[in-house]
C-alpha positions as CSV (number, residue, x, y, z in Angstrom):
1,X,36.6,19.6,-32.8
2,X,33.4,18.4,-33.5
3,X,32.9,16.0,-36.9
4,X,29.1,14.5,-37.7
5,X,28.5,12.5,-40.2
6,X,25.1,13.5,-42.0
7,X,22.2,11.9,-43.2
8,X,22.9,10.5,-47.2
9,X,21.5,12.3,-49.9
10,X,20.2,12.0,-53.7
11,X,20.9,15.1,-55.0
12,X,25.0,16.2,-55.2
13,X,23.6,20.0,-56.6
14,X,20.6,20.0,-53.8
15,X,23.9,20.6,-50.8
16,X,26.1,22.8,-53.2
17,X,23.8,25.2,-53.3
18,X,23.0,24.9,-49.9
19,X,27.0,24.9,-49.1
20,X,27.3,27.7,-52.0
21,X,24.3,29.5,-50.5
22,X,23.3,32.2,-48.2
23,X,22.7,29.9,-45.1
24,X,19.5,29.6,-43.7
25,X,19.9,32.9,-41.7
26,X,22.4,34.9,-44.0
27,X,25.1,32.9,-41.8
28,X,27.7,31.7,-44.7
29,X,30.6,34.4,-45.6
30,X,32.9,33.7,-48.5
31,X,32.0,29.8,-49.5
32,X,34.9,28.5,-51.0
33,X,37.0,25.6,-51.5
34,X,39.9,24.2,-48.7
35,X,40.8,20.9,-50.8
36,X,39.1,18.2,-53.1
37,X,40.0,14.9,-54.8
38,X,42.2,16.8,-56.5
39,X,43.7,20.3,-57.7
40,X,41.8,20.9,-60.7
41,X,38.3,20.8,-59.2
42,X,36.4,24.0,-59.9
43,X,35.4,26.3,-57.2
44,X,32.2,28.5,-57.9
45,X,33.2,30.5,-54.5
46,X,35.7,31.8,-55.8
47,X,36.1,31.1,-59.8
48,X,33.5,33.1,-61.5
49,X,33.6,31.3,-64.5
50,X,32.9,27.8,-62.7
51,X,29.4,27.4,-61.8
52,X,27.9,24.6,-59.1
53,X,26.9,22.3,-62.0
54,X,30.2,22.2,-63.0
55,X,31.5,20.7,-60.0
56,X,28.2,18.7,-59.3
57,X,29.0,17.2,-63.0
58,X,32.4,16.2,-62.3
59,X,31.6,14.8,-58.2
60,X,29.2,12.5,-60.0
61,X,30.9,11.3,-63.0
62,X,32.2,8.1,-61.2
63,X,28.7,7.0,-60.0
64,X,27.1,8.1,-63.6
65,X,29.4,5.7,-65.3
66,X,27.6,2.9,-63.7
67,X,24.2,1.3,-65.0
68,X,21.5,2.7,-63.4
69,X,20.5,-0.3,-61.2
70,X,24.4,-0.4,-60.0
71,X,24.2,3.0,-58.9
72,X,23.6,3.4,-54.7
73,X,20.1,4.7,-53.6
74,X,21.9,7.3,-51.5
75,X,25.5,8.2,-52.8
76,X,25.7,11.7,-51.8
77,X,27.5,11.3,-48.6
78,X,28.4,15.0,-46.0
79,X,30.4,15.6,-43.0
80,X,30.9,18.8,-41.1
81,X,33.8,19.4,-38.9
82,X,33.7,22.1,-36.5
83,X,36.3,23.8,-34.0
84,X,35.4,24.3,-30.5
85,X,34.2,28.2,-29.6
86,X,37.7,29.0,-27.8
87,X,39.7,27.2,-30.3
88,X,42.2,29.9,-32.8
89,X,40.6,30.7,-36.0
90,X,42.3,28.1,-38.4
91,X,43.7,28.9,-42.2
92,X,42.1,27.7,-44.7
93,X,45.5,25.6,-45.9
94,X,44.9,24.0,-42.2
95,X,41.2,23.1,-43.0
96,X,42.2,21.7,-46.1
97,X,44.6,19.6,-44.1
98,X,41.9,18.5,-41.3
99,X,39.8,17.3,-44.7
100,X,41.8,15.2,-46.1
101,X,42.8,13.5,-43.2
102,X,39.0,12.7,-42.6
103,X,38.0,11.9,-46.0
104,X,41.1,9.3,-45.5
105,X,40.1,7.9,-41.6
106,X,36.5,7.3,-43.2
107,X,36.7,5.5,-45.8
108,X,35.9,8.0,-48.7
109,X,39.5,8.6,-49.9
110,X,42.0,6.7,-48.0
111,X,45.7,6.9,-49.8
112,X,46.3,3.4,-49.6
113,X,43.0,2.3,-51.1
114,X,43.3,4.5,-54.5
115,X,41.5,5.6,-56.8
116,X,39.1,6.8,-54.0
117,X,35.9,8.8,-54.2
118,X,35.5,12.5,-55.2
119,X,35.0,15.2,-52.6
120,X,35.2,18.7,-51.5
121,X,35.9,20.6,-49.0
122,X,33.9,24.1,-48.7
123,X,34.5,26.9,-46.2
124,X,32.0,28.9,-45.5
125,X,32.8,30.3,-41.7
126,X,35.7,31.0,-39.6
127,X,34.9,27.7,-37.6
128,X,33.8,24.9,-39.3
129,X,34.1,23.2,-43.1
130,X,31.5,20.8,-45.3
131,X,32.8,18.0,-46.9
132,X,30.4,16.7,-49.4
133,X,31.3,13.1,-51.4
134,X,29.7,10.9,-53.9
135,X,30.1,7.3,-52.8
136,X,31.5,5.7,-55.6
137,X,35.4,4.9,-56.4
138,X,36.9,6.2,-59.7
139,X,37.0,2.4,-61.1
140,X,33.2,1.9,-59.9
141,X,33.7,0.0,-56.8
142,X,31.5,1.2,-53.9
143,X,33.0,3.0,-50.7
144,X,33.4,0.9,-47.8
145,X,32.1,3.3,-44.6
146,X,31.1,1.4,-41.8
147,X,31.7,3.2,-38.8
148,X,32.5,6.6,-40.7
149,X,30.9,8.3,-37.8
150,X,33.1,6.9,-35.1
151,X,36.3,6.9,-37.3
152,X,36.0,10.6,-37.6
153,X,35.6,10.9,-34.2
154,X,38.7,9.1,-33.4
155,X,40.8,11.2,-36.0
156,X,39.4,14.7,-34.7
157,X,41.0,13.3,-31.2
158,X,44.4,13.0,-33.0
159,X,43.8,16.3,-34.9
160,X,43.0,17.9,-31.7
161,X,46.3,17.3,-30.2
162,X,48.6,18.3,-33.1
163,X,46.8,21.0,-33.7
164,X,46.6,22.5,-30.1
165,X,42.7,22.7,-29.8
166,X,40.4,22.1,-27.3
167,X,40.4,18.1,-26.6
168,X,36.7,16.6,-26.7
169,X,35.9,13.5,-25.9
170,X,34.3,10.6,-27.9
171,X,31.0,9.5,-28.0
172,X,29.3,6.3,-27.7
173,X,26.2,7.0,-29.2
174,X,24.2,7.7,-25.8
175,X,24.0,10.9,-25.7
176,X,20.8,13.5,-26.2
177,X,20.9,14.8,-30.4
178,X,22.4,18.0,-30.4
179,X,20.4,21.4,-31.3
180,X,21.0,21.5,-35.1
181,X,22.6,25.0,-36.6
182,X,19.4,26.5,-37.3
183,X,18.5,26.0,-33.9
184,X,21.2,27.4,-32.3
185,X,21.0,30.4,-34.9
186,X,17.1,31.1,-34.0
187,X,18.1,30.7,-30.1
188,X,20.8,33.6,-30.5
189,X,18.7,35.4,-32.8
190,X,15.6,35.7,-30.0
191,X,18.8,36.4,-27.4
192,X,17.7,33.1,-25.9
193,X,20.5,31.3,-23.4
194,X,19.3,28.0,-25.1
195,X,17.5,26.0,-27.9
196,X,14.1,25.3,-27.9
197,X,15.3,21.8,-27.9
198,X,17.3,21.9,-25.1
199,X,14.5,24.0,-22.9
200,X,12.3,21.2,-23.4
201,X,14.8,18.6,-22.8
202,X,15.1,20.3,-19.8
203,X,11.2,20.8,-18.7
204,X,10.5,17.4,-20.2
205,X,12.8,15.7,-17.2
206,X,11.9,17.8,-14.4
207,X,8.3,16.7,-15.4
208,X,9.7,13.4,-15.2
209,X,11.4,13.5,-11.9
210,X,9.5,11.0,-9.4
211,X,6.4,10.9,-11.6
212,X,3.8,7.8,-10.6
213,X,2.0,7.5,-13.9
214,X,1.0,8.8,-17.0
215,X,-1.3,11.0,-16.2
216,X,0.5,12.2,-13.2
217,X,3.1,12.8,-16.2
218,X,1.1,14.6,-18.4
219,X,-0.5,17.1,-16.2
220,X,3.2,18.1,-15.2
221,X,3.7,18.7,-18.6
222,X,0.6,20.7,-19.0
223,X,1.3,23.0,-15.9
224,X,4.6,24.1,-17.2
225,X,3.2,25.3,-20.1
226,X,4.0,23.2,-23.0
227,X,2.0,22.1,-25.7
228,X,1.5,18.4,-25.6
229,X,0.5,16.0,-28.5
230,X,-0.6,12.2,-27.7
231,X,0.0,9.9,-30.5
232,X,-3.1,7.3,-30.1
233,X,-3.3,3.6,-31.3
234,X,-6.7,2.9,-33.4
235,X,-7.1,0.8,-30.5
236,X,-7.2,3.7,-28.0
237,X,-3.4,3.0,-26.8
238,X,-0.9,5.9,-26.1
239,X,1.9,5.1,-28.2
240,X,3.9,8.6,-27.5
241,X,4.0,12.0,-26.9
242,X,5.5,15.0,-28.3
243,X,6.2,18.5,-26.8
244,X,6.6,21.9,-28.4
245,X,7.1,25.7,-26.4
246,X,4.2,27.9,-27.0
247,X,6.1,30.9,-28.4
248,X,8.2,28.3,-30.8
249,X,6.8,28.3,-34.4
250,X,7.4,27.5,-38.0
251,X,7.1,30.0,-40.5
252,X,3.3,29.1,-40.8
253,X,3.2,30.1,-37.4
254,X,2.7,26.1,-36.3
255,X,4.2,25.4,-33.0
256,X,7.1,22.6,-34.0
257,X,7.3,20.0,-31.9
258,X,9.8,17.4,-30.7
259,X,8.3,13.4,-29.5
260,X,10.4,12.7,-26.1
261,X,12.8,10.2,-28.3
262,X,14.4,13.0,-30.1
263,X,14.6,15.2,-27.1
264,X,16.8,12.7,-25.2
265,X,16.9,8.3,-25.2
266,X,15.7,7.9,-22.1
267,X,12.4,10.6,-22.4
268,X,10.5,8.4,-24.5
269,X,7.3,7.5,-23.2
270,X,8.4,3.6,-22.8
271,X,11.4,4.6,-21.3
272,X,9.1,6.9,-18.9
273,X,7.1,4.2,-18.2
274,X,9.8,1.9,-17.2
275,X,10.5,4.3,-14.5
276,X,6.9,3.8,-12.9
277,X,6.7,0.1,-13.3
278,X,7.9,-2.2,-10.5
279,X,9.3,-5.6,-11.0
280,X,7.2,-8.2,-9.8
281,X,10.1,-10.1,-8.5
282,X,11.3,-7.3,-6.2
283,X,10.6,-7.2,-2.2
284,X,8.0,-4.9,-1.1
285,X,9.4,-1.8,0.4
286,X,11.1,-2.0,3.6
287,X,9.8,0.4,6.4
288,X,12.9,0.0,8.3
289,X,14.9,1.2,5.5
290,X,12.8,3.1,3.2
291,X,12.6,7.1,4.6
292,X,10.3,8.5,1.9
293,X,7.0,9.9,2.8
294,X,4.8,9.2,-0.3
295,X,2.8,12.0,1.2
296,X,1.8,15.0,-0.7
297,X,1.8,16.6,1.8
298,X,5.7,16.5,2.9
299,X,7.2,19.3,4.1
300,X,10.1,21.1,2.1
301,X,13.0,20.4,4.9
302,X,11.4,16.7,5.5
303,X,11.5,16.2,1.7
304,X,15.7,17.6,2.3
305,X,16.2,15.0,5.0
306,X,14.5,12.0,2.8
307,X,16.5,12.9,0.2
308,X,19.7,13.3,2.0
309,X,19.4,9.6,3.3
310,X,18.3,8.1,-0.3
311,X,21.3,9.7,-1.8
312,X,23.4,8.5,1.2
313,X,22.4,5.1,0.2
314,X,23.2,5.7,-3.5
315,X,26.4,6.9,-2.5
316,X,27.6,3.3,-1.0
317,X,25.7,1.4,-3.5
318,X,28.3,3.7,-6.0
319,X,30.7,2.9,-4.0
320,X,30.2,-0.5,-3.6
321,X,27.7,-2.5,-5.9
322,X,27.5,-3.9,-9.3
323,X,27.3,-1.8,-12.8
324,X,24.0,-2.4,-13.4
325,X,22.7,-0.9,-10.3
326,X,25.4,1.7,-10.2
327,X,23.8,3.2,-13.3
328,X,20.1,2.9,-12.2
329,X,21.3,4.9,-9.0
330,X,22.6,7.6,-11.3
331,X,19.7,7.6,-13.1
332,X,17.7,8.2,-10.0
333,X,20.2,10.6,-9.0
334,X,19.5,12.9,-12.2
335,X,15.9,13.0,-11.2
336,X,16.9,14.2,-7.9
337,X,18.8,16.8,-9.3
338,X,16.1,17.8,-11.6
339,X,13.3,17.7,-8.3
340,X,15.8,20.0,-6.5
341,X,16.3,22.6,-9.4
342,X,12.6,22.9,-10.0
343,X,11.7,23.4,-6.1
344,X,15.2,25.5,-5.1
345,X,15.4,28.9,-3.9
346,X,16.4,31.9,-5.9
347,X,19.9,32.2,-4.8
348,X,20.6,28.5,-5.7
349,X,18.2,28.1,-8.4
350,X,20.8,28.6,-11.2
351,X,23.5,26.8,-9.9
352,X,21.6,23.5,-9.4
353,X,19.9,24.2,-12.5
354,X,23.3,23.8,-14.7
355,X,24.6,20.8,-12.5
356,X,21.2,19.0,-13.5
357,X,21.3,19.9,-17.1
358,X,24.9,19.0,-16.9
359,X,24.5,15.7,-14.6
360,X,21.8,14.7,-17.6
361,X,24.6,13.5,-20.1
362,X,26.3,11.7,-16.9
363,X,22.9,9.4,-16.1
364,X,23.3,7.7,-19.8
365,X,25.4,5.1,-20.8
366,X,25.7,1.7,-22.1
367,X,25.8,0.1,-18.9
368,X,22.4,-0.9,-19.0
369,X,20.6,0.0,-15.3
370,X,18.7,-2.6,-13.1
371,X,15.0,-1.8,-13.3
372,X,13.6,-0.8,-9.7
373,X,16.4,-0.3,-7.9
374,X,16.3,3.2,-7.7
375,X,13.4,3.6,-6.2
376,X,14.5,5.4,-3.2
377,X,15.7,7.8,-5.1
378,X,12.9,8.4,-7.2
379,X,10.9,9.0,-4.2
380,X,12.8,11.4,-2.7
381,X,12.6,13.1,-6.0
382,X,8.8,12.8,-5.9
383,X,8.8,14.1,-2.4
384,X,11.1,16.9,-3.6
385,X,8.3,17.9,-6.2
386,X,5.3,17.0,-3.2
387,X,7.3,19.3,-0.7
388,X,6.6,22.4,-3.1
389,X,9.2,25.5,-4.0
390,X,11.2,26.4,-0.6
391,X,12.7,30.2,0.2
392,X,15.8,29.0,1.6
393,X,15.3,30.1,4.7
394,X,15.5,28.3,8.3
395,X,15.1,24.5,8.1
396,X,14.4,24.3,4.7
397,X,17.3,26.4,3.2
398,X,19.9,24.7,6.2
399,X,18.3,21.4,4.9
400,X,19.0,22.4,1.1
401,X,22.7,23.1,1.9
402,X,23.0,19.8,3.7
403,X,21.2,17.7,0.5
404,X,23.5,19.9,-1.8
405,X,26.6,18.7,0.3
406,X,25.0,14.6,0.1
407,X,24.5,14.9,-3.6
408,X,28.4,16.5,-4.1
409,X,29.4,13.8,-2.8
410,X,27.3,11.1,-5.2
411,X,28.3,13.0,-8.3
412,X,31.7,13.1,-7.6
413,X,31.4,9.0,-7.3
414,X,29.9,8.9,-10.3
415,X,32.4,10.7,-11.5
416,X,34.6,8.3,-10.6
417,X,32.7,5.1,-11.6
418,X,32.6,6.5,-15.0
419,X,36.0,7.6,-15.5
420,X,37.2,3.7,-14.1
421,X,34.4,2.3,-17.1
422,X,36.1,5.0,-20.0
423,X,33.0,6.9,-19.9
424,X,34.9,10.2,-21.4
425,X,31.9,12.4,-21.6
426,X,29.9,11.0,-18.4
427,X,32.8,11.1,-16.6
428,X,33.8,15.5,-18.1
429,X,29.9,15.7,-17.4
430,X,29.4,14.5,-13.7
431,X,32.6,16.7,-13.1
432,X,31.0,19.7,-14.6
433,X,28.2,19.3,-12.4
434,X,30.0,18.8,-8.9
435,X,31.6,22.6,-10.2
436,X,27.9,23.4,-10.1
437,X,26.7,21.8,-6.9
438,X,29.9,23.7,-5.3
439,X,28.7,26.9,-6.3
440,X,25.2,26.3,-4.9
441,X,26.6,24.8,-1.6
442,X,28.7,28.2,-1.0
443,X,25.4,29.9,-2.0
444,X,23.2,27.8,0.1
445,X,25.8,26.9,3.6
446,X,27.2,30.0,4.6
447,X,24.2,31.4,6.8
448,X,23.5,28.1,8.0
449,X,27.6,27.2,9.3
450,X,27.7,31.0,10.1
451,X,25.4,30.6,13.0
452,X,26.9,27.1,13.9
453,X,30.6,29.5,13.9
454,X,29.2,31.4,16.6
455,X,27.5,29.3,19.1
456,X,31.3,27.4,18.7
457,X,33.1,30.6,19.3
458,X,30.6,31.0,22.7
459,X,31.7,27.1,23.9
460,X,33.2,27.9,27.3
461,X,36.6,27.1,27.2
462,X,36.3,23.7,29.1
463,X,33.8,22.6,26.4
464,X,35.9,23.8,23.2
465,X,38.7,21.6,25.1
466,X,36.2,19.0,25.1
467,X,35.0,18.8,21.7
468,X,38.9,19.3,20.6
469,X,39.3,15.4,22.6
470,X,36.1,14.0,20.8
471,X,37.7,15.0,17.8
472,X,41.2,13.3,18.5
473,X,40.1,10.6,19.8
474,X,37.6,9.7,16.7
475,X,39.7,10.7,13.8
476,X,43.5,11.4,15.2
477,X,44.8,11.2,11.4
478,X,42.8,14.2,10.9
479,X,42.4,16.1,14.0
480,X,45.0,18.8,13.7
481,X,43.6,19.3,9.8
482,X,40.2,19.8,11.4
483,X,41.3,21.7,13.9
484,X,43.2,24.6,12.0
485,X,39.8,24.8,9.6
486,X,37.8,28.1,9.5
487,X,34.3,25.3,9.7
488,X,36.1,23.6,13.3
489,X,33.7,26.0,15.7
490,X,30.7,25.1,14.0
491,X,32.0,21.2,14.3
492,X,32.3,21.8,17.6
493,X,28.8,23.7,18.2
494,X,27.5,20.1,16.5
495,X,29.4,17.9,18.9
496,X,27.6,19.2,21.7
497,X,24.3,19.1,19.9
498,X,25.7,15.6,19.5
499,X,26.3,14.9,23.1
500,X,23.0,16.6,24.3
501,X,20.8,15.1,22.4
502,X,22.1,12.0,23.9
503,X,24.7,10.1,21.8
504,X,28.5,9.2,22.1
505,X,30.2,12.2,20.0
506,X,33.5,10.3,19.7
507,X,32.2,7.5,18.5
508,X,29.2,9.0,15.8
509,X,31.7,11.1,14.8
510,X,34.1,8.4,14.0
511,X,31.1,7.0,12.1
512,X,30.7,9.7,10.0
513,X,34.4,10.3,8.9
514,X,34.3,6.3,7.9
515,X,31.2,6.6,5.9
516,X,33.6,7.6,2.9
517,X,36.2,9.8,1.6
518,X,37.1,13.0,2.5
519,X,39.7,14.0,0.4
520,X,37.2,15.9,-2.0
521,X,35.3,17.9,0.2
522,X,37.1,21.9,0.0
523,X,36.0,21.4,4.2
524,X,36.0,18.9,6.1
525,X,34.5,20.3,8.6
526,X,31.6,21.1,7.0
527,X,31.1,17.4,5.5
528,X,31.1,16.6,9.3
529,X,28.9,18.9,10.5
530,X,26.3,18.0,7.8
531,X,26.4,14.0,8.1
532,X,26.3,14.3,11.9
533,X,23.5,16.7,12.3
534,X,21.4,14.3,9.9
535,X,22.8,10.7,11.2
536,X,21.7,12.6,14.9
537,X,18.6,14.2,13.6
538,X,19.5,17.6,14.6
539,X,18.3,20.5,13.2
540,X,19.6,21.5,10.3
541,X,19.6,25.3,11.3
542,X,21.2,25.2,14.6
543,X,19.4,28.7,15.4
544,X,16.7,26.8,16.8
545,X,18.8,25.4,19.4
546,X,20.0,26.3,22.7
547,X,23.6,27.6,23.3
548,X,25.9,25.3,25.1
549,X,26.7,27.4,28.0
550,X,27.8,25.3,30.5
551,X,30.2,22.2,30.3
552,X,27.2,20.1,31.9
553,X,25.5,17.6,29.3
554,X,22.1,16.2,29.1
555,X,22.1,13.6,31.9
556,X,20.1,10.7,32.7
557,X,19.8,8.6,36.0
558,X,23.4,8.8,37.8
559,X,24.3,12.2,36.0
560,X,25.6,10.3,32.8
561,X,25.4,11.2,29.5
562,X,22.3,9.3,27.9
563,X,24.2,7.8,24.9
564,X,23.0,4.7,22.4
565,X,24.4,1.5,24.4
566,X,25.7,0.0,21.1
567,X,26.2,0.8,17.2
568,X,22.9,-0.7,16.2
569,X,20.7,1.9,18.5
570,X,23.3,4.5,16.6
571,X,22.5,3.5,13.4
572,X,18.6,3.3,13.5
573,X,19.1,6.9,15.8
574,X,20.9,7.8,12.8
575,X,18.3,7.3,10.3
């Protein structure tokens, strides 16, 4: 149950005949009243000898009485409460119910506080009621609505679980405005999946995603085909920007546009900027540490490794560091996300499309994030864009699945992070998302582990035994798991990968499993196979490589296994 408290107004007649009316497209059925202040009120809806003036005469009567310069600026106050889409249709003697108690919780006509202010309640569809108010008590004194908006919130939680509905969860005022009803009504009207405020939102951040400057900024904007408007300074200075879809016009055929602020907080140009601008108090980048190209001209499946190990890093800073860099890594995460939905193949493209438009709501909170510390991220998302649209075939598609199978694995710690702060919607969000990223994965892996399956099925006997050893002896607590898996052959394919291209497979694969939980991957197996062929860098399509025909390894001097002496040499192998 959604409530929202609307904008105040000067003229009580101006909303009943909205309320009273047609709707803006012929939506409103039947307006009539649920409740009001009392039982007496008149209802034009449904009383054809009471007219809207009537009751407009008798909402304002208490704010009349009072001189002129007593009387508010604004005292035509409006809520709308509206049931979720797979919520029952409710009666009308339940909506009259749900108004009262949120006239009450805000302030406008709490039983305790009488004589309160004069309201109504009007019905217009099966799904949602108006409540319009004047904000004046019967003996003159004004209503007392601070935090109306919040306090209706909280009481659509409790109504919610009487009532059996759907169970939302509360705001905190960071989250993008939603499309108005007229927008949603023009959307379904033009059979379009979503508002134009929400396709922009959408283009808006991919546009965003890794962007160097302004104009680098700009001319994304322009290649996707919106319409921009720059709002200039006298001075010459950019002071903002708004966007508008070429096909999206007022009834003066005008395009209508939206500035970045209204499309979503953090799309304002300052906001933008912020993500550009370095600290000066920040190291210079590391080149021991940092992975990202900066080149243009990256390749797709380099762009997939990069971006694997960037969101490898965000994963333990998640997992490990402070708020305030948590949420700048999920912020550079969302522009992953976006960089990846813009450049993914066709059989992905929708599935990492939603998680980013869902992951969007999951980047914002008021945990505010520490400026540059994201910029790993934000690279790899600018490589992402650099590397250009993939197929998904060979390296690059292999390389999707294993950068699909990283980022799971950092939403579901956000996930986590925000369910531990009492982010309610971050947290629904960021879950909603992983759901996404799974679907893509299953799109995106199966080819990839298929032919991994294969060349593990072929392991002579001797080596299966082999790899099966490697395996207990690296993670005995979940050896037998691993080993009843459908994903175990292509583990064991990537084990002697592992060995041949000259590291200790026991001991890199006990460094992977440690890297960090399991418990939410649907295979472990697969989790393995992924972080191993990156921290080895193997190939992610294992097509390309030999089979393992023989139980002989690659040797160096003495017929040994060449193998990394110590875990530093693994680790910078690994990266």
């Amino acid at each position: 149950m959604i409530p929202r408290v609307h904008k105040r107004g000067t003229r009580t007649i101006g909303l009943l005949y909205y309320l009273y009316g047609p709707g803006t497209h012929e939506e409103h059925i039947d307006p009539h009243l649920v409740a009001s202040w009392d039982f007496f009120a008149p209802d034009p809806g449904r009383d054809p000898k009471a007219t809207l003036a009537d009751l407009q005469r008798l909402l304002d009567q208490p704010v009349n009485v009072l001189p002129k310069r007593q009387r508010p600026k604004k005292h035509v106050w409006h809520l709308s409460v509206r049931a979720a889409p797979e919520d029952p249709i409710l009666t009308d003697e339940h909506w009259g119910e749900i108004a009262r108690r949120m006239v009450a919780a805000t302030g406008i006509a709490d039983p305790e506080d009488e004589p309160g202010c004069r309201w109504a309640a009007v019905r217009h569809a099966d799904d949602h009621i108006h409540i319009i108010a004047t904000t004046v008590h019967e003996d003159g004194r004004k209503a007392r609505l601070h935090n109306d908006a919040g306090r209706s919130q909280a009481e659509a939680r409790l109504i919610e679980a009487e009532y059996g509905l759907k169970q939302l969860n509360t705001g905190d005022g960071t989250a993008a405005k939603r499309p108005t009803s007229a927008e949603r009504h023009k959307a379904n009207r033009q059979g379009k999946e979503r508002t134009s405020r929400e396709e922009l939102r959408e283009t808006v951040r991919r546009a965003a995603a890794g962007v160097a400057s302004e104009k680098e900024f700009f001319d994304r904007l322009a290649a996707a085909g919106l319409l921009v408007s720059r709002r200039v300074a006298p001075s010459g200075d950019l002071l903002g920007y708004k966007v508008a879809l070429t096909d999206d016009r007022n009834e003066d055929q005008e395009p209508i546009y939206y500035s970045g602020s209204a499309l979503a907080p953090d799309l304002s140009l300052p906001k933008i900027r912020e993500r550009w601008s370095t600290n000066a108090s920040e190291p210079d980048r590391d080149a021991t540490t940092d992975r990202s190209s900066g080149s243009a001209r990256v390749s797709p499946s380099a762009a997939r490794r990069q971006a694997t190990w960037a969101v490898w890093q965000a994963v333990l800073i998640v997992d490990q560091g402070d708020d305030r860099l948590i949420a700048a890594q999920l912020a550079g995460a969302g522009e992953v996300l976006d960089a990846l939905a813009k450049t993914s193949a066709a059989h992905t493209r929708r599935e990492l499309r939603d998680a980013a438009f869902a992951f969007e709501r999951a980047t914002r909170s008021h945990v505010r994030a520490g400026r540059g510390h994201a910029r790993g991220l934000r690279q790899a998302a600018r490589d992402l864009v650099h590397g250009g649209p993939t197929l998904g075939r060979g390296e690059d598609g292999a390389t999707t699945a294993m950068l699909i199978d990283m980022v799971f694995f950092l939403v579901t710690a956000a996930a986590h992070w925000h369910g531990l702060k009492k982010h309610a919607q971050q947290a629904a969000a960021a879950r909603q998302a992983a759901e996404h990223l799974r679907a893509a994965y299953q799109a995106a892996a199966p080819t990839y582990l298929g032919v991994m399956h294969q060349r593990g099925r072929r392991l002579s006997p001797p080596l299966q035994r082999k790899q099966a050893a490697y395996l207990r002896q690296a993670v005995p607590e979940l050896a037998e798991q691993i080993l009843a898996e459908q994903g175990w052959y292509a583990l064991a394919a990537t084990l002697a990968d592992v060995e041949s291209a000259g590291h200790d497979p026991a001991a890199l694969l006990a460094e992977a499993a440690e890297r960090r939980e399991l418990d939410t991957a649907d295979s472990i197996s697969d989790v393995l196979v992924w972080r191993l062929r990156r921290m080895a860098a193997l190939p992610a399509d294992a097509s390309t490589m030999p089979d393992h025909t023989a139980s002989t390894p690659a040797t160096g001097r003495g017929g040994a296994a060449q193998r990394p002496t110590n875990r530093k040499e693994r680790s910078a192998k690994s990266r």
